[in-house]
N, C-alpha and C positions, 0 to 999 in steps of 0.2 A: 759525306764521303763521296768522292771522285770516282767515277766508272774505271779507271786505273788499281786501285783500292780493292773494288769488287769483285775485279777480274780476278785479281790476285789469291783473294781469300775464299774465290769458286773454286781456284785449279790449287792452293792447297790442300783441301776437303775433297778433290780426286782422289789427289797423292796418298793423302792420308787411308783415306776410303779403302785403293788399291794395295796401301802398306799391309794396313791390319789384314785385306782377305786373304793377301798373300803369305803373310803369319799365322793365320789360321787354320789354310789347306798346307802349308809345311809341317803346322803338329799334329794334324790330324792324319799326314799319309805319314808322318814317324810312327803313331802311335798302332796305325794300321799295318805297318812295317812289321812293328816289333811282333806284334803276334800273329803269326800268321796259319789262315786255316787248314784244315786237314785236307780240304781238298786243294789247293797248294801247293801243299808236299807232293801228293801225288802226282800232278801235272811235271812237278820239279824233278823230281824220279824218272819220267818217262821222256824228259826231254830231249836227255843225253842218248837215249836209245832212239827215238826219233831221226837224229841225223844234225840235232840242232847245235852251235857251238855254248856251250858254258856262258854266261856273264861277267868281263875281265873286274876282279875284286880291288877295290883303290888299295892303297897302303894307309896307315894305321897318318902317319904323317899328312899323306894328301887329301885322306879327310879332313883330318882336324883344323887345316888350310882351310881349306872349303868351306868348315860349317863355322871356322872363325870369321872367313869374308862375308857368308852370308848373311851371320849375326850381325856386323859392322855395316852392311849396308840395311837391313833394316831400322836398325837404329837412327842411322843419317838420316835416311828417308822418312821415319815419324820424327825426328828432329827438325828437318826441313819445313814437313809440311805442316807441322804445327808451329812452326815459327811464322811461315807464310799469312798461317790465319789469325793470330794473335800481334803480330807485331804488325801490321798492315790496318 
């Protein structure tokens, strides 16, 4: 195998590496999302009275955008990089 070869199937196994953590801290601040604590609420309650403004809520559409591109570039990217390391 050619140092060409080698390089190639290091900086797949990045890619890959980076793919999955970044699929992993996406489920896990989803799943940290969906429930959220009691003290949370709280803080969220007093925020508006603080002086703070609200956080602008996407539309139902431009999410689904979103977490369809996001999906689709995850995929490419363990697609890629595990093509990089396998087919090299």
């Amino acid at each position: 195998m050619d140092a060409a070869a080698i390089a190639v199937k290091i900086v797949g196994l990045a890619l890959f590496l980076f793919t999955a953590r970044s699929v992993y801290r996406h489920f896990k601040g989803r799943a940290a999302q969906s429930a959220p604590s009691p003290a949370a609420l709280g803080e969220a309650e007093a925020a508006p009275a603080a002086g703070k403004k609200p956080a602008q809520q996407q539309s139902k559409v431009e999410h689904a955008l979103n977490a369809f591109l996001l999906y689709a570039w995850f995929v490419f990217m363990t697609a890629l990089s595990l093509g990089m390391i396998v087919n090299n």
